[in-house]
C-alpha positions as a Python dict, from the first residue, in 0.01 Angstrom:
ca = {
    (1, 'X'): (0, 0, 0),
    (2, 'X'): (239, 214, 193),
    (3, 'X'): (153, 558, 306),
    (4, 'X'): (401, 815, 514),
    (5, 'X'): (253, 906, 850),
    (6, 'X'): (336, 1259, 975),
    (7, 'X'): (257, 1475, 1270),
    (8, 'X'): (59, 1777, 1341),
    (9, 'X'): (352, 1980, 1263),
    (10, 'X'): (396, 1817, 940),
    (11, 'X'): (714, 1647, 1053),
    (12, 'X'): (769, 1279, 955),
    (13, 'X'): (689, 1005, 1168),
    (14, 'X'): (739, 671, 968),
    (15, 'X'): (540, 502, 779),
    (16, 'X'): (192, 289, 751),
    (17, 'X'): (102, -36, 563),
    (18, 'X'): (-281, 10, 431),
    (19, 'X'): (-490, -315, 380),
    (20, 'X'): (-504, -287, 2),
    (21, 'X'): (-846, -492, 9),
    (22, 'X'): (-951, -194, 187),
    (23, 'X'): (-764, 61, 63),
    (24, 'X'): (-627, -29, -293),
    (25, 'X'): (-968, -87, -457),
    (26, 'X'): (-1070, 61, -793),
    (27, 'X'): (-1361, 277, -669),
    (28, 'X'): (-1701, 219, -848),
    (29, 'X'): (-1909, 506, -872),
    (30, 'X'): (-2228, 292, -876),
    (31, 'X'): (-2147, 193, -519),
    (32, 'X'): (-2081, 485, -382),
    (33, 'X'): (-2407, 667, -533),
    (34, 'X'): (-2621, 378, -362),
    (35, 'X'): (-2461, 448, -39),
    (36, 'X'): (-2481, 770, -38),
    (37, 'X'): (-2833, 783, -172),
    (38, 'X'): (-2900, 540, 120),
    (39, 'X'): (-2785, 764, 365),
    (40, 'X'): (-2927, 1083, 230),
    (41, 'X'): (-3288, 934, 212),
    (42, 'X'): (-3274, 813, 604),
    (43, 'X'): (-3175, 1157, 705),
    (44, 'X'): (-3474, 1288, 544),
    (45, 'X'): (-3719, 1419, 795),
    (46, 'X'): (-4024, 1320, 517),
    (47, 'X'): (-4291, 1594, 763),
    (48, 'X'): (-4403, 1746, 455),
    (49, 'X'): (-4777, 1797, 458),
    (50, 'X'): (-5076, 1902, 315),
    (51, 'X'): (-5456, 1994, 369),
    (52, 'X'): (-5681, 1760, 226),
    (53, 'X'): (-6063, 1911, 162),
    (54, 'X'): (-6184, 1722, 516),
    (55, 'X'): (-5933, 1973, 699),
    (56, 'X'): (-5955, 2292, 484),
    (57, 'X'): (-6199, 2520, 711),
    (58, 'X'): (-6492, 2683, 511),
    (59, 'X'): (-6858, 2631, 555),
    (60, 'X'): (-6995, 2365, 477),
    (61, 'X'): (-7344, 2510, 301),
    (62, 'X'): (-7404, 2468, -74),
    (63, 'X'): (-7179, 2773, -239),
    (64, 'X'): (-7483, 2830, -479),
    (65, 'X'): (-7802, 2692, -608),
    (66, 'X'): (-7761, 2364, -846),
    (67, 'X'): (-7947, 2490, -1145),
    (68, 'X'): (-7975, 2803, -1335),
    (69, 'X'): (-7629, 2975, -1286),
    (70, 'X'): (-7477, 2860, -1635),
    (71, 'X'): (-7153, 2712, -1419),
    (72, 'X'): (-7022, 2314, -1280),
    (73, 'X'): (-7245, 2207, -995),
    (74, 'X'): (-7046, 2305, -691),
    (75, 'X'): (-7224, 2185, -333),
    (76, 'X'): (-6868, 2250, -136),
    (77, 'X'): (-6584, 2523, -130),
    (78, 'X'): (-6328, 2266, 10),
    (79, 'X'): (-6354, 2126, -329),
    (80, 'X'): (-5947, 2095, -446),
    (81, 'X'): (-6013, 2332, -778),
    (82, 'X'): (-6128, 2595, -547),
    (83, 'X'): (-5813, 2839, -413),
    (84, 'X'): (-5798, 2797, -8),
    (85, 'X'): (-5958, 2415, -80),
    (86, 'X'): (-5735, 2081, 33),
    (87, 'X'): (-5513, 1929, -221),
    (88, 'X'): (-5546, 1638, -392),
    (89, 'X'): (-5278, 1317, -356),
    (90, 'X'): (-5059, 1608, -180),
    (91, 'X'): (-4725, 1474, 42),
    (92, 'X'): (-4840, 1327, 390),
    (93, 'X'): (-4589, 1249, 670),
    (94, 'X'): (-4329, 918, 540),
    (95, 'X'): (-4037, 756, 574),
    (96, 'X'): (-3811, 827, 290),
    (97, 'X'): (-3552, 545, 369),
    (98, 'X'): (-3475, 227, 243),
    (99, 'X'): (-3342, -80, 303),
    (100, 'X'): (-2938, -154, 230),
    (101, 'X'): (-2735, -477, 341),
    (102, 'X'): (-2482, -478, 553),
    (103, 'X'): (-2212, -635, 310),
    (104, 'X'): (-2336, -357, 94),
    (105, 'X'): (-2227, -75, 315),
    (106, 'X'): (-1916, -217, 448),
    (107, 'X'): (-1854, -238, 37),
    (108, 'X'): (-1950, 133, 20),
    (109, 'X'): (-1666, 228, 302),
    (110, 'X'): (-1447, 20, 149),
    (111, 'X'): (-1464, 216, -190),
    (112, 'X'): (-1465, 498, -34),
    (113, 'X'): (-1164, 481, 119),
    (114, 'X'): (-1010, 380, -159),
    (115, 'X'): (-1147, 686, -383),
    (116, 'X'): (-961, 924, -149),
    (117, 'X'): (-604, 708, -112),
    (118, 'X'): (-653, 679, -552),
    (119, 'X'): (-717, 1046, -570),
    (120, 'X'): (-383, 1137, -297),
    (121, 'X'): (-621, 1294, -51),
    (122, 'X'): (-564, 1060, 223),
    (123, 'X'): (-348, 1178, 486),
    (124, 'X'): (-235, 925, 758),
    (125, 'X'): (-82, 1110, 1090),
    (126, 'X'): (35, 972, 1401),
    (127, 'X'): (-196, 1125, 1668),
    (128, 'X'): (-427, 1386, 1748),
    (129, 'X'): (-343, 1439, 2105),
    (130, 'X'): (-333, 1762, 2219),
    (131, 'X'): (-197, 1926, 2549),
    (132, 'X'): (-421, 2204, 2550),
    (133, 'X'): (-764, 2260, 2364),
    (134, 'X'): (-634, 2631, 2203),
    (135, 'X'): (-811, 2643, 1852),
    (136, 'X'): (-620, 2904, 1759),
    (137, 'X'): (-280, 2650, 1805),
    (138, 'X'): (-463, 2405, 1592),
    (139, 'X'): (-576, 2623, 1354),
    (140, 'X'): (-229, 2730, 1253),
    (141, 'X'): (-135, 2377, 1197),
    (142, 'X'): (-397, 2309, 1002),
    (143, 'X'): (-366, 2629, 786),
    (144, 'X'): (12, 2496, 721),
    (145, 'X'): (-74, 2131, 662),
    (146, 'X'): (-262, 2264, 377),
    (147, 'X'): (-621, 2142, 496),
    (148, 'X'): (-893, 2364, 400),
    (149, 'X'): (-1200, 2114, 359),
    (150, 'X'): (-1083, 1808, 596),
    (151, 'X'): (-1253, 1535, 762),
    (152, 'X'): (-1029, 1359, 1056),
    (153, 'X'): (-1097, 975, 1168),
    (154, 'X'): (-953, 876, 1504),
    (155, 'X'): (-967, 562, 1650),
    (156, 'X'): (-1268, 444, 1960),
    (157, 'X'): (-1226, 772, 2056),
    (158, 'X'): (-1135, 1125, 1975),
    (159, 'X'): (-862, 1318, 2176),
    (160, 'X'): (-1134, 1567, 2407),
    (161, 'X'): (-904, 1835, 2388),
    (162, 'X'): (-870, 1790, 2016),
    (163, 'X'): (-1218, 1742, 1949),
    (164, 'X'): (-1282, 2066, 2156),
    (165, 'X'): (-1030, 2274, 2006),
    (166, 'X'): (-1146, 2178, 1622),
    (167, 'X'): (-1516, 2208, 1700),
    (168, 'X'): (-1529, 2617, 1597),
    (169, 'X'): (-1265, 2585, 1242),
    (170, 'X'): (-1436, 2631, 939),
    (171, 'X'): (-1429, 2275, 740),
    (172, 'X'): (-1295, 2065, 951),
    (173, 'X'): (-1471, 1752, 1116),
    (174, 'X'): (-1374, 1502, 1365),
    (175, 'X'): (-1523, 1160, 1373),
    (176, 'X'): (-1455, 882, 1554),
    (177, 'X'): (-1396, 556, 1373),
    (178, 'X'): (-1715, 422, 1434),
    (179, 'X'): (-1879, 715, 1300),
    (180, 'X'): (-1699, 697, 1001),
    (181, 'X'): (-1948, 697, 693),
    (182, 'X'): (-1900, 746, 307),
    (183, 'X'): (-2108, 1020, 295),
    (184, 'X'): (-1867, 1263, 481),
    (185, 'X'): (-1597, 1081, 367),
    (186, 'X'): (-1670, 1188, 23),
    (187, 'X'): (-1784, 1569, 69),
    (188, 'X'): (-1467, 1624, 243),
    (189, 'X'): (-1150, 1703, 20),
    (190, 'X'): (-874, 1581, 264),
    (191, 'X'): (-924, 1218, 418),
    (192, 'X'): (-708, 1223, 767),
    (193, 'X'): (-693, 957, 960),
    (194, 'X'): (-431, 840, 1260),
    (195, 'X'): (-257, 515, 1291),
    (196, 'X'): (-593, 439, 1546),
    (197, 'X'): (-821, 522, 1326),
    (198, 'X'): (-657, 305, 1062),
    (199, 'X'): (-627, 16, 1293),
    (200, 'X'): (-983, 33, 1394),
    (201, 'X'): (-1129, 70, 1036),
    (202, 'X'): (-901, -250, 902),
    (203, 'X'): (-1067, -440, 1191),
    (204, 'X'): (-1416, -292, 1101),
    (205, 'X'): (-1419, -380, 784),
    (206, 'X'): (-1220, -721, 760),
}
């Protein structure tokens, strides 16, 4: 697959030739939903919890005599049909992840990728290097490019003065390749990624 590369300011700068076993897949949505199920359910902080009736605090004396009342025999107010008692089987503190291979989630980038290139919102550019970190410079370019909702993928590492100049715009990320992850690939409307970032994710996931 070939893809035009262009430059911040949406000149032209070549082109790219995309791995199509990487890029050129038909994207299954079955895939993608495990993947990103996966990584939704290990970001969970699971530190919901409840009181059960041995850590409610009320006296512990009989609330009334056993006989002779006309109601239930009742010896404890912790009881969990009592308001203010513990709950019963409430949530206690877990893990909500699970267990995903490898292959698996290098097959989950892999569709990914190819969901955005099949969809046209992958965007390959030369570099990200900037002189100066001025968000307000950046910001322009980015308004013209067209990006509202964009996620950007450099290679090892990201440009510091980029990455500092794009940390305060509204919807737009910067990952490094190595970060790179189907979740945010997917929430993100624009995929950009430079000619690094491309190399490094063909080696990745070869």
């Amino acid at each position: 697959m070939k893809l035009d590369v262009i430059k911040l300011d949406a000149k032209k700068a070549g082109s790219v030739d995309l791995d199509d076993a990487i890029f050129g897949l038909e994207p299954r949505a079955d895939i993608l939903h495990r993947v990103v199920r996966w990584q939704r359910n290990n970001a969970q902080a699971g530190t919901h919890k409840v009181k059960t009736r041995s850590e409610t605090s009320y006296s512990t004396k009989k609330i009334y005599r056993q006989k002779g009342t006309g109601g239930a025999r009742h010896g404890s107010r912790n009881a969990p049909i009592f308001r203010g008692g513990g709950i019963y089987k409430g949530p206690t503190p877990r893990s909500h992840g699970h267990e995903l291979t490898k292959k698996f989630r290098k097959l989950g980038l892999k569709h990914a990728l190819s969901a955005k290139a099949t969809a046209g919102e992958l965007v390959v550019i030369d570099t990200v290097d900037l002189k100066d970190a001025k968000t307000g410079a950046l910001a322009k370019q980015i308004k013209e490019l067209g990006w509202k909702r964009a996620l950007i993928i450099d290679g090892a590492e990201v440009n510091e003065n980029f990455a500092q100049a794009a940390r305060n715009i509204e919807g737009l990320d910067v990952l490094p390749s190595m970060g790179a992850n189907v979740y945010d690939i997917l929430k993100r409307d624009t995929l950009v990624l430079t000619k690094a970032g491309v190399e490094a994710l063909e080696a990745r996931l070869k």
